[in-house]
TORKOL-4160 file (C-alpha; in steps of 0.2 Angstrom, whole numbers, padded with zeros to 4 digits, m for minus):
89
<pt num="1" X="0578" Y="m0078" Z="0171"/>
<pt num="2" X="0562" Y="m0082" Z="0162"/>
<pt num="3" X="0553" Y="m0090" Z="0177"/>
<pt num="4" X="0558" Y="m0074" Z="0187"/>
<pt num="5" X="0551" Y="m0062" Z="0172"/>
<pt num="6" X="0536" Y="m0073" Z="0169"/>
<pt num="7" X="0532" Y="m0073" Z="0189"/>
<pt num="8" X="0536" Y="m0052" Z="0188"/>
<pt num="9" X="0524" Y="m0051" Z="0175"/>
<pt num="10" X="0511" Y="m0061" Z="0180"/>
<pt num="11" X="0511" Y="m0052" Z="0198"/>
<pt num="12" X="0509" Y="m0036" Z="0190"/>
<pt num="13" X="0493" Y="m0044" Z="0182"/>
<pt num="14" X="0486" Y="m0047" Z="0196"/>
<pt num="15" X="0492" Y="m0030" Z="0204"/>
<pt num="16" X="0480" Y="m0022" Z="0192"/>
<pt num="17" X="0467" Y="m0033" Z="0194"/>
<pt num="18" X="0468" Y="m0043" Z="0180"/>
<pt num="19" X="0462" Y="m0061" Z="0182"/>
<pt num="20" X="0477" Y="m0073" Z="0180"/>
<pt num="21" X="0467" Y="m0090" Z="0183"/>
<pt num="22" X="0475" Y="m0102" Z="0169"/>
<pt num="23" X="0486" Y="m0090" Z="0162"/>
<pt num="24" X="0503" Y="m0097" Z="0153"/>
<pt num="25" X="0515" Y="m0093" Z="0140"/>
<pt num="26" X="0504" Y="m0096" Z="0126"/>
<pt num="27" X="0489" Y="m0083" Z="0132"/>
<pt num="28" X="0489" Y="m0067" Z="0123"/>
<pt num="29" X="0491" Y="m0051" Z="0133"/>
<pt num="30" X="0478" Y="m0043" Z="0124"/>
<pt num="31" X="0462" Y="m0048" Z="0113"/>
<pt num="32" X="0457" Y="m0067" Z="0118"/>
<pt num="33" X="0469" Y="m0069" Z="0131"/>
<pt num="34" X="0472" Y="m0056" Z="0147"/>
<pt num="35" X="0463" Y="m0043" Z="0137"/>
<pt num="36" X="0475" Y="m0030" Z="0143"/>
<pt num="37" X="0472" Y="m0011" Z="0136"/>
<pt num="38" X="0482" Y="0000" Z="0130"/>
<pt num="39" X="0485" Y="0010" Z="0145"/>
<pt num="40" X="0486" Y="m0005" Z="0153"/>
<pt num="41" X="0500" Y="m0011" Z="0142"/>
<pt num="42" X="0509" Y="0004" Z="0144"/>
<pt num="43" X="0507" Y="0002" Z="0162"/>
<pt num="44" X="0515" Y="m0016" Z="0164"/>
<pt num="45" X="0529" Y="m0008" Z="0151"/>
<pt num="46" X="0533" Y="0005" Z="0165"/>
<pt num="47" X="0535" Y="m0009" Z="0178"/>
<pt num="48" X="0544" Y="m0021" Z="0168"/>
<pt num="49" X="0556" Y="m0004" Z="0162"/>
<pt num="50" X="0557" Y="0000" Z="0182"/>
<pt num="51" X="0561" Y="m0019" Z="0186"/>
<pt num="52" X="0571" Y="m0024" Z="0173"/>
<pt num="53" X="0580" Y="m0007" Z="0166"/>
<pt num="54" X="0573" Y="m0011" Z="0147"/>
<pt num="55" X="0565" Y="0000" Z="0137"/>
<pt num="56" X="0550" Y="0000" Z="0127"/>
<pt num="57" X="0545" Y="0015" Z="0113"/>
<pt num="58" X="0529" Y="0021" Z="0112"/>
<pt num="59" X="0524" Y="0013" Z="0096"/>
<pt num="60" X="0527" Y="m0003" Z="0101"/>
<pt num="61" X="0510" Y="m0005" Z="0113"/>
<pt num="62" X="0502" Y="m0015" Z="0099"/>
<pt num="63" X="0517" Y="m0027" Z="0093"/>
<pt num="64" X="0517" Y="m0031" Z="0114"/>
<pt num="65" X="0497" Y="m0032" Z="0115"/>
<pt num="66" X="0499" Y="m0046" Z="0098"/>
<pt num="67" X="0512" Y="m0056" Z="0110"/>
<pt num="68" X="0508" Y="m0069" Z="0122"/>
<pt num="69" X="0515" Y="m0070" Z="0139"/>
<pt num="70" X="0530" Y="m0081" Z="0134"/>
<pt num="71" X="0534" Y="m0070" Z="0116"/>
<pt num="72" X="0533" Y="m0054" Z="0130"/>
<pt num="73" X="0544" Y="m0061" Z="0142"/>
<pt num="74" X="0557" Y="m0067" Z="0129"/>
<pt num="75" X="0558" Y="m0049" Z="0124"/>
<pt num="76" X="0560" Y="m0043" Z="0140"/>
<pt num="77" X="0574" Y="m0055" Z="0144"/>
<pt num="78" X="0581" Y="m0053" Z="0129"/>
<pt num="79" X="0581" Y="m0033" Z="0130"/>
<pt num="80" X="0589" Y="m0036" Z="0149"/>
<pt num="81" X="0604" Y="m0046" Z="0142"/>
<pt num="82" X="0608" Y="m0034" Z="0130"/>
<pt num="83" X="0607" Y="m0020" Z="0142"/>
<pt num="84" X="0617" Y="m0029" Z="0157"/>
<pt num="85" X="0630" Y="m0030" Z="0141"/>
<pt num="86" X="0630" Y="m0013" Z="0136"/>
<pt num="87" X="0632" Y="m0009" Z="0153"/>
<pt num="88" X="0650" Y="m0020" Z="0155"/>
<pt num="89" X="0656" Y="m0013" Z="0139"/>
């Protein structure tokens, strides 16, 4: 599942017109990596929410803009298995 996150978040990059040339799981989403925006942030939050059914508050743009690409899509998968959980319970 983390190749198909990974892959998810790295078209979405590219869908807003980020450049993803030699981007990994080590490059920072924001500052010195991808350079991603708040709004920005909160954008590819919106599509991961929509494609993924996980949630993200409002106060966490700035833990997400700290995270590389591979710390993000941990979260995200790991916020997906424990919503496909909940929803067997």
């Amino acid at each position: 599942m983390n190749d198909q996150v990974r892959d998810y978040v790295i078209a979405s990059l590219q869908e807003m017109n980020y450049s993803t040339d030699g981007v990994d799981a080590d490059t920072p989403l924001g500052p010195a990596g991808v350079d991603l925006e708040s709004l920005s942030i909160a954008e590819l939050g919106v599509r991961i929410e929509d494609e993924y059914g996980v949630r993200f508050a409002d106060d966490e743009v700035e833990k997400v803009a700290s995270m590389t690409i591979g710390e993000f899509v941990a979260l995200v998968v790991e916020r997906h298995q424990v919503a496909q959980t909940a929803g067997q319970a």
